[in-house]
C-alpha positions in Angstrom: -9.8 4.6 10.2 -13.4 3.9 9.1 -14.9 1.0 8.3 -16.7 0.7 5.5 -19.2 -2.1 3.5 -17.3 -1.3 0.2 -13.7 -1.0 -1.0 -12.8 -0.7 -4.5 -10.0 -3.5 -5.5 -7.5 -4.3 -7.5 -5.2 -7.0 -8.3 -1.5 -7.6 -7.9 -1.4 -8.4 -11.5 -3.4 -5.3 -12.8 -0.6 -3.1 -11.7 2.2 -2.0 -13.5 5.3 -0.8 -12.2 4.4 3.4 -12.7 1.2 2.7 -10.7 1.8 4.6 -7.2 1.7 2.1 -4.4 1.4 3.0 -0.8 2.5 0.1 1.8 0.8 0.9 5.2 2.5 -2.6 7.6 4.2 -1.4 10.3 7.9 -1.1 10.4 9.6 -4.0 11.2 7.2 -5.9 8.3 8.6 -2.9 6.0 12.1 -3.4 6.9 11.7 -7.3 6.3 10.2 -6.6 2.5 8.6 -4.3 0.7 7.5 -3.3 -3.3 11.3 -1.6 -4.1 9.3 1.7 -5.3 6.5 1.9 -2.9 5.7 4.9 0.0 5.7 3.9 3.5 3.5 5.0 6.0 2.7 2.6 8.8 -1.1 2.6 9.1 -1.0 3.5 13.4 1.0 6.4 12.1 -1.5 7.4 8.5 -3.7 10.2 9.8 -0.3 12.3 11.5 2.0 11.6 8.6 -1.2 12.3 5.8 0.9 15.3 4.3 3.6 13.1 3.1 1.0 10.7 1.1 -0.2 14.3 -0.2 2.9 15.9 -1.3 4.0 12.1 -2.9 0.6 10.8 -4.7 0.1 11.8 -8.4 -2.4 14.3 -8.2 -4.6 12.8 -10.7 -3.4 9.7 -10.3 -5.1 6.7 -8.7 -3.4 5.4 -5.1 -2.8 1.8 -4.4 -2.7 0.6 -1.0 -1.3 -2.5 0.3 -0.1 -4.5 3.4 0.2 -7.9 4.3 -2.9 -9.4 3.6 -5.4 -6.7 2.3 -7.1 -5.6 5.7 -5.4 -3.0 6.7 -5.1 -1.3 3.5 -8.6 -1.6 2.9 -9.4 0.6 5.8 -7.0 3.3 4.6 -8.1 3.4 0.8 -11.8 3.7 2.7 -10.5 6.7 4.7 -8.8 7.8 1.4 -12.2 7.7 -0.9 -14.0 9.5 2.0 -11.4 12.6 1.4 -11.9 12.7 -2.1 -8.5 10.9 -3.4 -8.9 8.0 -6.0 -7.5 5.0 -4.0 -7.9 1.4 -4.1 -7.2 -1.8 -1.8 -4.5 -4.1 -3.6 -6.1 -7.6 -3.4 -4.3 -9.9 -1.4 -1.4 -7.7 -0.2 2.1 -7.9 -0.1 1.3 -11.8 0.0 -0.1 -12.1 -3.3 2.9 -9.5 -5.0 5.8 -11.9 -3.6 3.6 -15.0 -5.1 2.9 -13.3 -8.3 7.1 -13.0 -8.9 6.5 -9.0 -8.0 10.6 -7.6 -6.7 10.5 -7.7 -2.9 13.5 -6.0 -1.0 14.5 -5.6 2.5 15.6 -2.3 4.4 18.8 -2.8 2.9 17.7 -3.0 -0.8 18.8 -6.9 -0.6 16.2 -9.5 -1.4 13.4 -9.7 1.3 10.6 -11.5 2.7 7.3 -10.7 4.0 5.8 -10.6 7.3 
């Protein structure tokens, strides 16, 4: 992933729930809890498994990326602008969506917690 001195943001509470979101925490945070409607692709996986976000992301539609805390994801919505797509760093991460009262499940669909 590249660095970058700029990532464009948005806030947990700015999304709705037809906004595309795009969780990039490893597994085992994944399987702990997640958004219920979000894509998973674990960030040390992104650039072999980039076909999937590309076949799944609205095509004119803006991308969302989030993990825990917002670092991560802010290197992949970097990588992301540098290709061209229109994607954004979710402020705060999955941390901020399960404070805001945001649905979080666990691999099973149950309630879930995050990492």
């Amino acid at each position: 992933m590249v660095f970058g001195s700029h990532v464009p943001t948005v806030r947990v509470d700015e999304l709705s729930d037809a906004d595309f979101l795009l969780d990039v925490r490893e597994d085992e945070e994944w399987h702990a809890g997640h958004a219920p409607a979000a894509l998973h692709i674990p960030m040390s996986e992104f650039v072999a498994r980039y076909g999937e976000l590309t076949e799944a992301a609205p095509q004119d539609g803006r991308i969302n990326v989030i993990c825990r805390s917002g670092g991560r994801s802010a290197q992949v919505a970097m990588y992301l602008g540098q290709q061209g797509m229109d994607a954004v760093n979710v402020a705060g991460g999955m941390e901020a969506w399960a404070v805001s009262g945001r649905p979080v499940v666990d691999g099973a669909g149950q309630p879930g917690a995050v990492l």
